[in-house]
VOPAGU-2260 file (C-alpha; in pm, 1 decimal, decimal comma):
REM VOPAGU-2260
SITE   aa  ch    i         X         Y         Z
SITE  UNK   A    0    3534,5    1696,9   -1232,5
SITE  UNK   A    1    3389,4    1352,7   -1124,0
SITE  UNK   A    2    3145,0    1422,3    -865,9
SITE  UNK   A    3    3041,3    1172,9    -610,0
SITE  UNK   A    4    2719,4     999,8    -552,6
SITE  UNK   A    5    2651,8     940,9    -188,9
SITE  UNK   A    6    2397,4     610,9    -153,6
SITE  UNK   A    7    2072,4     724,9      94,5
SITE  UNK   A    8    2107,7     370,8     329,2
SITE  UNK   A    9    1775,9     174,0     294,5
SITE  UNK   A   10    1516,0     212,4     704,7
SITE  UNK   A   11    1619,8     -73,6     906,5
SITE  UNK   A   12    1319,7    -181,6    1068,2
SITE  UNK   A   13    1526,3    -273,0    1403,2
SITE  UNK   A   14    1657,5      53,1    1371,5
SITE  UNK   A   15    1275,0     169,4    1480,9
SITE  UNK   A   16    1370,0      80,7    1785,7
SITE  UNK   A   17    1640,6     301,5    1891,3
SITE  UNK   A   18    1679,5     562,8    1626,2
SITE  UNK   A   19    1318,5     562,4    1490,8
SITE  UNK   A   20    1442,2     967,4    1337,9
SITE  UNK   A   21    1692,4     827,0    1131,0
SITE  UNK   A   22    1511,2     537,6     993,7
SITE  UNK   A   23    1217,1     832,9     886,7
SITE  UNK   A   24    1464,2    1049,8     737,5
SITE  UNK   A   25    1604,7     712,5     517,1
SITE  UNK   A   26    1235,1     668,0     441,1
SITE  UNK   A   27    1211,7    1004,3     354,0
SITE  UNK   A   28    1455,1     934,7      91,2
SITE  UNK   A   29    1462,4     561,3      -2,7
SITE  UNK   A   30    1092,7     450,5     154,4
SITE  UNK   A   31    1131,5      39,5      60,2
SITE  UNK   A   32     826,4    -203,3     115,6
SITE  UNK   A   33     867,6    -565,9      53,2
SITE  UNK   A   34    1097,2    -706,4     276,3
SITE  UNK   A   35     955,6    -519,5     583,0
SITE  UNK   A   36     597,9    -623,4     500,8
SITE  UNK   A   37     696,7    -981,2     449,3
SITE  UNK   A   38     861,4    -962,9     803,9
SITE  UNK   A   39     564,0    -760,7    1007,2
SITE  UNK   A   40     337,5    -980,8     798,3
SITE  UNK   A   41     431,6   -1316,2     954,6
SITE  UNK   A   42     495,6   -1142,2    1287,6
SITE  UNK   A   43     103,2   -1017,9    1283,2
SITE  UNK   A   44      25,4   -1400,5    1144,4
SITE  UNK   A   45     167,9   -1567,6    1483,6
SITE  UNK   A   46      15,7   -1314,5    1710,1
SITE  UNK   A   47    -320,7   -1427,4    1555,5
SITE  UNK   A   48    -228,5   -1807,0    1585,5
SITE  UNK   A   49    -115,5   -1817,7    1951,3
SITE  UNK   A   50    -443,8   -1581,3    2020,3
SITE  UNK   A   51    -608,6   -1823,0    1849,8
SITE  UNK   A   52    -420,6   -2121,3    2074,9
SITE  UNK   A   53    -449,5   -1932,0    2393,1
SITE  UNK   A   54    -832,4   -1870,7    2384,0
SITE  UNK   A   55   -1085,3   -2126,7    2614,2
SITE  UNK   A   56   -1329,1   -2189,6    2420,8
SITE  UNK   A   57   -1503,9   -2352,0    2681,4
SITE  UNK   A   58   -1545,3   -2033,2    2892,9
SITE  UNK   A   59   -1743,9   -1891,6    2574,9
SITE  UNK   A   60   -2107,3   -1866,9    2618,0
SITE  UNK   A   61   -2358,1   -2141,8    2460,1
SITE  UNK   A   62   -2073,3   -2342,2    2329,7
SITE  UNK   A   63   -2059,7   -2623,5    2539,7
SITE  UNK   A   64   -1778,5   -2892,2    2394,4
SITE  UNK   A   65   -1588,5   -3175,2    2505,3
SITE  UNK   A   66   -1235,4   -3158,3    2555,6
SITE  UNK   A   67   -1131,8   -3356,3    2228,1
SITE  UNK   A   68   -1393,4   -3094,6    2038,7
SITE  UNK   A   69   -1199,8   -2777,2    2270,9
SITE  UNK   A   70    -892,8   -2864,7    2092,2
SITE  UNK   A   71   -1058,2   -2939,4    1749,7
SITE  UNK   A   72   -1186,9   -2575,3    1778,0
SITE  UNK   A   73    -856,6   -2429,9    1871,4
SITE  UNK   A   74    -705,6   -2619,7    1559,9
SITE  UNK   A   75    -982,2   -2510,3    1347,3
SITE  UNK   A   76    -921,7   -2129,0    1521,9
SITE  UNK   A   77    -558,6   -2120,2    1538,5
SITE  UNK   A   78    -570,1   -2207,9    1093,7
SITE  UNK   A   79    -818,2   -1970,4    1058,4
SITE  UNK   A   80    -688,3   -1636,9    1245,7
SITE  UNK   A   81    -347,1   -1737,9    1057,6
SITE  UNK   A   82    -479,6   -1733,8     730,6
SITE  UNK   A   83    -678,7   -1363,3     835,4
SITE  UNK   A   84    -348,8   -1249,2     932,8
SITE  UNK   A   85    -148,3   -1319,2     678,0
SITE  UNK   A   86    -369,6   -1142,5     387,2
SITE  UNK   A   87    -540,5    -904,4     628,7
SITE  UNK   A   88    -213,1    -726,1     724,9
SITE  UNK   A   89     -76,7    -635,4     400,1
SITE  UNK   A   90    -434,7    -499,8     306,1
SITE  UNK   A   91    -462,9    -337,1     629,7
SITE  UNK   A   92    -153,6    -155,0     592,8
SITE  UNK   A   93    -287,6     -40,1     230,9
SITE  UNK   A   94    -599,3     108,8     308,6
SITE  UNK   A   95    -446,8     311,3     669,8
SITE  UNK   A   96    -212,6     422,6     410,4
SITE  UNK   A   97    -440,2     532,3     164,6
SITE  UNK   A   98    -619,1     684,1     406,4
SITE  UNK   A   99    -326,6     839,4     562,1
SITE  UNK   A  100    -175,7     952,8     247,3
SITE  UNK   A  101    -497,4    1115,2     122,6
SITE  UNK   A  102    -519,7    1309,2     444,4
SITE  UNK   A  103    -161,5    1460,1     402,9
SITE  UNK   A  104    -235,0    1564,4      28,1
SITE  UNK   A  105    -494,6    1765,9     154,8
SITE  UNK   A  106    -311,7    1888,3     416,9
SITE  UNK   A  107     -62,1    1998,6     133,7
SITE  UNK   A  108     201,0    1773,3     174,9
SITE  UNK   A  109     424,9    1638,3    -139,1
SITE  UNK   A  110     437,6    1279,1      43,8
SITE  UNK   A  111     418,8     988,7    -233,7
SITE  UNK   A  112     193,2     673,3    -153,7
SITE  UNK   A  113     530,2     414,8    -143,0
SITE  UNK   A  114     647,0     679,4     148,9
SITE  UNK   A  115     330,7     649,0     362,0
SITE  UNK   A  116     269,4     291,9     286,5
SITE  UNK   A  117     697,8     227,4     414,3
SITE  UNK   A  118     561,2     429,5     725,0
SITE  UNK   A  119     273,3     235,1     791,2
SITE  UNK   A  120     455,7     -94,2     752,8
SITE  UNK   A  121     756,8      12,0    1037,2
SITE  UNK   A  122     554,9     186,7    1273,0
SITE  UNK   A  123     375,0    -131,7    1305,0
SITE  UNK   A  124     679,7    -325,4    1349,4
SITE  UNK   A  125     707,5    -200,7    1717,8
SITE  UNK   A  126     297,5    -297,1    1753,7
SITE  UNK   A  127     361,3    -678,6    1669,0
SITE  UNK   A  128     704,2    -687,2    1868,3
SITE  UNK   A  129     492,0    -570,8    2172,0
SITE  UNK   A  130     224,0    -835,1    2071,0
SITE  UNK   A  131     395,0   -1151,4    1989,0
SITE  UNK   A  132     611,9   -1078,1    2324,1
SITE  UNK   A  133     288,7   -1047,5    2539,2
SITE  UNK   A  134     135,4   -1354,0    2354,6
SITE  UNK   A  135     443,1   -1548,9    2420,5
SITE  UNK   A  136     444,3   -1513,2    2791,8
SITE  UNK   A  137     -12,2   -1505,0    2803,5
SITE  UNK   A  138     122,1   -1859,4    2655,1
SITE  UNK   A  139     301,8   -1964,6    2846,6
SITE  UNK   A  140     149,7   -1875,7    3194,4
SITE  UNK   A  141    -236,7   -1973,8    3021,9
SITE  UNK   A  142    -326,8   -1638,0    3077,8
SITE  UNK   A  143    -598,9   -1443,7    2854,7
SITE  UNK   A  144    -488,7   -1381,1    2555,9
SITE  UNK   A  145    -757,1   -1076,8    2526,2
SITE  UNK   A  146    -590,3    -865,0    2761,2
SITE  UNK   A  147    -229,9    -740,4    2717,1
SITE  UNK   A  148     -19,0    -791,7    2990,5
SITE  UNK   A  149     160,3    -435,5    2859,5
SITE  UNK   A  150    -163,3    -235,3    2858,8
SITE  UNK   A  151    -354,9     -72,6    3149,6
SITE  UNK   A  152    -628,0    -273,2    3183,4
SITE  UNK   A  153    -381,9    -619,6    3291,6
SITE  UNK   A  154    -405,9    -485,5    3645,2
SITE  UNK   A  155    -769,1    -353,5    3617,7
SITE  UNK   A  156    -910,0    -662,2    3485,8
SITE  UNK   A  157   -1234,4    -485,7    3360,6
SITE  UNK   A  158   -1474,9    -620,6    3150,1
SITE  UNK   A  159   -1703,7    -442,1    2855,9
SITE  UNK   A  160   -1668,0    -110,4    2732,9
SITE  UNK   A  161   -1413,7      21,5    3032,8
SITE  UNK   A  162   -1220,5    -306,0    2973,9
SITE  UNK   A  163   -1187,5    -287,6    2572,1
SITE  UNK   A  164   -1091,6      80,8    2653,4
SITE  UNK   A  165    -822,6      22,0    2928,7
SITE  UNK   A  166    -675,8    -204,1    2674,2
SITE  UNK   A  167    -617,1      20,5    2419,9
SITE  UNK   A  168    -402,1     231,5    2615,5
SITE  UNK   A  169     -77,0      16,5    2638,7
SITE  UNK   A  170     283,1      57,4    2626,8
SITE  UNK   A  171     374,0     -24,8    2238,9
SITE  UNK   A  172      30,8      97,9    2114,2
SITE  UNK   A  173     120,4     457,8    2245,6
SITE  UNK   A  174     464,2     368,7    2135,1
SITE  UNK   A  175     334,8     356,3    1797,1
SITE  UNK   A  176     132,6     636,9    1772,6
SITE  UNK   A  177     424,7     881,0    1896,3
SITE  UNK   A  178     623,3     674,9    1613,5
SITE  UNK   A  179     341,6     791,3    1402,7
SITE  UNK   A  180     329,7    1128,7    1488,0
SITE  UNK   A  181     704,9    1164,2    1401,5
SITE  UNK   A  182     665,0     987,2    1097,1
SITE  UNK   A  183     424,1    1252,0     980,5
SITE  UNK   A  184     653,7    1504,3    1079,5
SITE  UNK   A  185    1001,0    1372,4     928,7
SITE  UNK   A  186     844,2    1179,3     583,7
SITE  UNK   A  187     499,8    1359,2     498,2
SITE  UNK   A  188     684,7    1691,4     637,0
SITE  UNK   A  189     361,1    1771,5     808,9
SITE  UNK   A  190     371,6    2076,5    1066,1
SITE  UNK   A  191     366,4    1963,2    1438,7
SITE  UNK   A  192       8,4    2119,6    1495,1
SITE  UNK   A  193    -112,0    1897,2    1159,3
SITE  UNK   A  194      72,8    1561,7    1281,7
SITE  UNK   A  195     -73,3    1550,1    1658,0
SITE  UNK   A  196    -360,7    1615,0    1571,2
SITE  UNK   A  197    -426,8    1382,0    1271,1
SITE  UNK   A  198    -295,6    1107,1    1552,7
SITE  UNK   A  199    -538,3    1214,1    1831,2
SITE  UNK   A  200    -780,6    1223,5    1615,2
SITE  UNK   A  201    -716,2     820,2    1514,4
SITE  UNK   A  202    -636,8     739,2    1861,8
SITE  UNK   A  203    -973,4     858,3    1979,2
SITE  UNK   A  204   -1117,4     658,4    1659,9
SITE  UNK   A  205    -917,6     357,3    1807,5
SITE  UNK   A  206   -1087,2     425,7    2182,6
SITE  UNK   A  207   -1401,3     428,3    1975,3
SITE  UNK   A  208   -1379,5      99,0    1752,5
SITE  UNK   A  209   -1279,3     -77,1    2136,8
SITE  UNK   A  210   -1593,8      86,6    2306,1
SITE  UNK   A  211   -1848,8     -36,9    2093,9
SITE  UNK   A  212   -1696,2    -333,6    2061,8
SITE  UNK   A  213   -1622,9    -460,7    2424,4
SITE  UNK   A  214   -2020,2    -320,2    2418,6
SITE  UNK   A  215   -2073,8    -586,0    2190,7
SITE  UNK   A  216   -1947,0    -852,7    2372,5
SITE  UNK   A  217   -2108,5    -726,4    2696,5
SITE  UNK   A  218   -2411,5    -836,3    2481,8
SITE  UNK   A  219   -2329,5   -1133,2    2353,6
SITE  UNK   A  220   -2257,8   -1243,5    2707,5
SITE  UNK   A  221   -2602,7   -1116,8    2865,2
């Protein structure tokens, strides 16, 4: 009897958008890597560079410049956090996967590194959508390209600590940790209990990484 193979379809990364559970349960089966991180990759590169082009550098403390050195600067800036983006996102993506994939081992899960490493790379897809769109429009409306015109604190407008921390909580960022609770759930086969709180627990590290650093710049700025 010839029996009949039935081909697992390869995670679409559009398809994260509106049927995020399927595209897990592909992963689940036929997790793929290069393509995606090639496309999230240059997405995460030109949300650096129009940062990097939206930024005054004249409204920086102690650097006072003249207008043909402002846009020497923003050259110099825009190269710069385009090169960090395009080989800090694929190694970013390695090590949260690592780390990710080390933490559902011990939590007893029979998850392979290529699975978690295809989960890092598509959650993240919805992150730099949400990004590049809100750098598009800070763009073009000159706005400040530090706070997210998606996240809580665009109609706060606080500064320091309670500023970096309003910012973190914002549409596609929450987006992507629900994505990332539900990928622990449908690919590392995690229980619910395990997968919430495994992404509290990096949300709250994420709260904590913004505090101390919008305490930092409340420094810098003394």
């Amino acid at each position: 009897m010839e029996q009949e193979t039935v081909q697992v379809q390869k995670p679409s990364l559009f398809g994260m958008i509106f049927s995020p559970g399927e595209q897990f349960e592909r992963m689940r089966e036929r997790p793929v890597i290069w393509w995606p991180l090639i496309l999230v990759t240059i997405l995460m590169t030109a949300v650096a560079v129009l940062t990097a082009l939206g930024t005054d550098y004249s409204a920086v403390p102690g650097m006072e410049m003249s207008a043909e050195d402002q846009e020497m600067m923003k050259i110099f800036g825009a190269v710069g956090a385009g090169v960090a983006g395009f080989f800090g996102t694929p190694i970013s993506f390695l090590i949260f996967g690592l780390i990710l994939w080390g933490i559902a081992k011990i939590a007893k899960s029979n998850v392979t590194f290529k699975q978690m490493f295809s989960l890092m790379i598509f959650i993240s897809f919805i992150t730099m959508i949400g990004q590049l769109l809100n750098q598009l429009i800070i763009l073009a409306i000159a706005g400040d390209p530090t706070i997210l015109l998606t996240s809580l604190n665009s109609f706060v407008g606080a500064t320091g600590i309670l500023g970096a921390v309003l910012g973190t909580i914002e549409v596609f960022s929450i987006w992507y940790y629900i994505l990332l609770a539900l990928g622990l759930i449908k690919v590392a086969m995690l229980s619910k209990p395990v997968a919430l709180t495994i992404t509290i627990i990096f949300f709250a590290i994420g709260i904590g990484i913004a505090a101390i650093t919008g305490a930092f710049e409340g420094l810098t700025q003394l």
